[in-house]
C-alpha positions as CSV (number, residue, x, y, z in Angstrom):
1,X,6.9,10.6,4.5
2,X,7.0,10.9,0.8
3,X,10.1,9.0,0.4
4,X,9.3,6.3,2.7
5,X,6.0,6.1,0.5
6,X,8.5,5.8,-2.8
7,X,10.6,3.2,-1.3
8,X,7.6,1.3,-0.4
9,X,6.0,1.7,-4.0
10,X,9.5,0.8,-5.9
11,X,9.8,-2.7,-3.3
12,X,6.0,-3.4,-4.8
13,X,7.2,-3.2,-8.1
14,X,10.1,-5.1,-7.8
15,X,8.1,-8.3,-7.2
16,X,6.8,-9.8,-10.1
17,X,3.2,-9.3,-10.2
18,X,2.2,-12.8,-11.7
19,X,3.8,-14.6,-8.3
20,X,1.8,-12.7,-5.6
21,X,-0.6,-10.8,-4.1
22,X,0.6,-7.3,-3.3
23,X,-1.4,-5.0,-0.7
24,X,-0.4,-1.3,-0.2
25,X,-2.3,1.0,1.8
26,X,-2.8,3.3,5.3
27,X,-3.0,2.9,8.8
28,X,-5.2,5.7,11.3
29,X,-5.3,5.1,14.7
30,X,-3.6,6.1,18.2
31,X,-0.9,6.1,20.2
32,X,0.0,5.5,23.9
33,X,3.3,4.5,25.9
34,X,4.0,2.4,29.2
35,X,6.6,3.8,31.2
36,X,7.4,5.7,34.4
37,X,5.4,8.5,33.8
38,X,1.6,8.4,34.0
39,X,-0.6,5.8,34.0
40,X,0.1,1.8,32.7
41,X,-3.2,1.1,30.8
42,X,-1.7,-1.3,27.8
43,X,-4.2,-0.4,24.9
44,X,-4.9,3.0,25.3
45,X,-4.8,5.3,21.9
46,X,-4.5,9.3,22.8
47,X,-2.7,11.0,20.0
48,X,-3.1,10.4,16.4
49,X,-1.1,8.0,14.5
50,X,-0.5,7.7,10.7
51,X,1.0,5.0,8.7
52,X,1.4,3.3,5.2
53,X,2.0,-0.1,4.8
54,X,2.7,-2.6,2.6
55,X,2.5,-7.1,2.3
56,X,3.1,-9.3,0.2
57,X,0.7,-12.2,0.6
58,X,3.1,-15.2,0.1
59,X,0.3,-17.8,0.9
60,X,-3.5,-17.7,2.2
61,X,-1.6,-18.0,6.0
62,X,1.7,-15.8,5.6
63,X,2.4,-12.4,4.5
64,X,5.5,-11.0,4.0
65,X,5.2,-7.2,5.7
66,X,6.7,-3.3,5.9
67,X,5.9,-0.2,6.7
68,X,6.3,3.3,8.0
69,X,4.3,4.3,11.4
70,X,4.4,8.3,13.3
71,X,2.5,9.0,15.9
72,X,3.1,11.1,19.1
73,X,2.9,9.4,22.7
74,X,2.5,11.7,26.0
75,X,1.6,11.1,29.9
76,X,1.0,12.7,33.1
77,X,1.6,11.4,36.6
78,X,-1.5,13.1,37.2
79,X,-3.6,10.7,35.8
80,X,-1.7,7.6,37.1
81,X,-3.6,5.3,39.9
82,X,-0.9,5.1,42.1
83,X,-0.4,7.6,44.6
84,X,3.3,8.2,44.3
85,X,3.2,9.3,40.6
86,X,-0.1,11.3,41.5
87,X,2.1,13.9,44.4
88,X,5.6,13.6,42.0
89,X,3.5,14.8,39.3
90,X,5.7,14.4,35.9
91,X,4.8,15.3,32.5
92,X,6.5,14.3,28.8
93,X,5.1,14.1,25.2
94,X,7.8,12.7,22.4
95,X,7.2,11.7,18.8
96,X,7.9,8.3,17.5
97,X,8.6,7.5,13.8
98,X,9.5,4.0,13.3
99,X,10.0,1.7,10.3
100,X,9.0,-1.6,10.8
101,X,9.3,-5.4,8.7
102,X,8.0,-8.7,9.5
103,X,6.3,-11.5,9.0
104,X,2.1,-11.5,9.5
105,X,0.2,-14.6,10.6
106,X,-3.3,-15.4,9.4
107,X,-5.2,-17.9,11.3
108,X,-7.4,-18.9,9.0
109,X,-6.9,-18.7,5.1
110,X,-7.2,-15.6,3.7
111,X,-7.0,-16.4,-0.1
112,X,-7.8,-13.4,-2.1
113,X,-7.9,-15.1,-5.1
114,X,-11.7,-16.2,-3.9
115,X,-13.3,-12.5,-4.0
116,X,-16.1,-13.4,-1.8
117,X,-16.4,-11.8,2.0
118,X,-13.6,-13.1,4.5
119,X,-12.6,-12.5,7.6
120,X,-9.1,-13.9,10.1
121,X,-7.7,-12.6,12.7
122,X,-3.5,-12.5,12.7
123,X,-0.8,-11.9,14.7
124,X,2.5,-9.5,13.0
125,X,5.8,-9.8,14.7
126,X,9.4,-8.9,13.3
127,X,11.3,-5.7,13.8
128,X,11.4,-2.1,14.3
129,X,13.7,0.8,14.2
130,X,12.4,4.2,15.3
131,X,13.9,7.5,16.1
132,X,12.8,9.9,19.4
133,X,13.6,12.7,21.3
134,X,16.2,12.1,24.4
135,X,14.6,13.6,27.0
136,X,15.1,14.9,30.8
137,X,12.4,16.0,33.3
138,X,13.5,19.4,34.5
139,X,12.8,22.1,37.4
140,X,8.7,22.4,36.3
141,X,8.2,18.5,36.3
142,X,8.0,19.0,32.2
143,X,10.3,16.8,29.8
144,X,12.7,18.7,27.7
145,X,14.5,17.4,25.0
146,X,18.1,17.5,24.2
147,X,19.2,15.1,21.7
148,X,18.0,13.5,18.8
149,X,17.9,9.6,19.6
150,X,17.2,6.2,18.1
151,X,16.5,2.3,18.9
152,X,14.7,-0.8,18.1
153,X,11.6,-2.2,19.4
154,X,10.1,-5.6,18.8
155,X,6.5,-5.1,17.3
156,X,4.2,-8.0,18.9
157,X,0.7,-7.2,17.0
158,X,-2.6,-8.9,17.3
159,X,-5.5,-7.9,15.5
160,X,-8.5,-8.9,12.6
161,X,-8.6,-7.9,9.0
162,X,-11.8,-8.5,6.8
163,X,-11.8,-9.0,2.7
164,X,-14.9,-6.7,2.2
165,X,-14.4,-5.9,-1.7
166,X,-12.8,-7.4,-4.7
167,X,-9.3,-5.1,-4.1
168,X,-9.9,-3.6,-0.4
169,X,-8.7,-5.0,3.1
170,X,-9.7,-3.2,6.3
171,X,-7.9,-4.3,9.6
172,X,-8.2,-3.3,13.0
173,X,-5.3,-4.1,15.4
174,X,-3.2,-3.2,18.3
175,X,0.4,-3.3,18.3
176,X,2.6,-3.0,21.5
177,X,6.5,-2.5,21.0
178,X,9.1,-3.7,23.7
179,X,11.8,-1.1,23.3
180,X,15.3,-1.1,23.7
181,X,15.6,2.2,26.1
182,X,13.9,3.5,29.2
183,X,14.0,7.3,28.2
184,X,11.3,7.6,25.9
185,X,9.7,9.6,29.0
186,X,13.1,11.4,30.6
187,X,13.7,8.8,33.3
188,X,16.6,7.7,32.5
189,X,19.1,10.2,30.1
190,X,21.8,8.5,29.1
191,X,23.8,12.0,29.0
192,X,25.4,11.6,32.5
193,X,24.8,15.6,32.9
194,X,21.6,14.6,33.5
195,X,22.3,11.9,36.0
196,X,20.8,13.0,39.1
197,X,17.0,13.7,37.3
198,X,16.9,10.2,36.7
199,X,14.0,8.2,38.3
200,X,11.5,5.3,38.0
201,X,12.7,2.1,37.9
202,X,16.0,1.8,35.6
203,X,16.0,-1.8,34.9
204,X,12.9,-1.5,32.8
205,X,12.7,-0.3,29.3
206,X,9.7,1.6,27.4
207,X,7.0,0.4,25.7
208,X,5.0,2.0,22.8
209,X,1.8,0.7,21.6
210,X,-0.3,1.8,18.0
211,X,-3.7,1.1,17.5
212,X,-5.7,1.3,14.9
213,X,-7.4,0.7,11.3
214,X,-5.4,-0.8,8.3
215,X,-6.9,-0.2,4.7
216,X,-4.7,-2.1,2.3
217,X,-5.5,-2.5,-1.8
218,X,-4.9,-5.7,-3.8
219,X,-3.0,-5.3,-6.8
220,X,-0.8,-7.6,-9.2
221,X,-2.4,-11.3,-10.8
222,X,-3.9,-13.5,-8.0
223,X,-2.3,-16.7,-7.9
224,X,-4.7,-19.7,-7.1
225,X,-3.1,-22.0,-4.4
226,X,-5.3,-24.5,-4.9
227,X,-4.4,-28.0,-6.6
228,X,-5.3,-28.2,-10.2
């Protein structure tokens, strides 16, 4: 964490400070997963999730965007609606820490150069590498891990972020990852030892979804986009 946190401070400073806005700051929220364990509910935070973050406000509209998420996801076929998962009765928890960049869309302009109360809502999308435990379900109906694995998502994020003091940002958003393997639960192993505990349907990969609050501070010159 600390040297994700140093990367992210030297990137800051290696932008000129008079020809942007630059935001650094945290992210606290949850996590949850969509899979073939457990219930499907998309937006629904369980365990905690930590981040640090950082944009770089190329115009009232656009900011440029990076950061470092971790956050554990688990499930239970217990508490799934659908009978089938309920009497086969499956159980995981992984941890996910990802690295994502991207681009961040503000519907309405967000100038920070004007100090007084704003608020937007925005949509972030770009992409994300994470790392995760490779996972099988064994004998107890419990996931075990085996190997240390890692993939890409694609981060589709949604969310509202208010100007509510001269260098503070808070956010609140909800950001669902389309993955690029179907074992963030144990279904599907891809060590072929595992072959025959494979379940669930195959053709479909994980999701992973973060939800939370964003608390970013302003720093650097503010530029004035406005005509002179």
């Amino acid at each position: 964490m600390k040297r994700i946190l140093f990367v992210l401070l030297l990137t800051a400073m290696a932008f000129k400070a008079e020809a942007q806005i630059n935001e650094l700051g945290v992210f606290v929220g949850g996590a949850n997963y969509i899979g073939d364990v457990g219930p499907t509910t998309y937006v629904a935070p369980e365990k905690l999730a930590l981040g640090i973050l950082y944009k770089w406000n190329r115009s009232p509209r656009h900011s440029w965007r990076a950061g470092f998420n971790y956050g554990r996801i688990t499930s239970n076929d217990a508490d799934s609606d659908v009978s089938g998962r309920q009497q086969r009765g499956n159980t995981f928890q992984n941890t996910i820490k990802e690295l994502q960049a991207g681009l961040e869309f503000s519907f309405f302009d967000f100038n920070l150069h004007d100090e007084d109360f704003k608020i937007t809502p925005y949509v972030f999308t770009g992409l994300s590498y994470f790392w995760y435990d490779e996972l099988y379900i064994d004998a107890e109906k419990e996931g075990k891990d085996y190997a240390n694995g890692s993939s890409i998502a694609i981060p589709m994020t949604v969310g509202v972020k208010a100007h509510i003091a001269k260098n503070l940002v808070i956010g609140l958003e909800a950001g669902a990852r389309y993955t690029f393997t179907d074992n963030l639960d144990g279904s599907n192993p891809d060590d072929n030892k595992y072959e025959n505990l494979r379940f669930g349907n195959l053709d479909s990969n994980d999701w992973y979804v973060f939800t939370g609050l964003t608390l970013t501070y302003t720093f650097g010159v503010k530029p004035c986009y406005c005509s002179e």
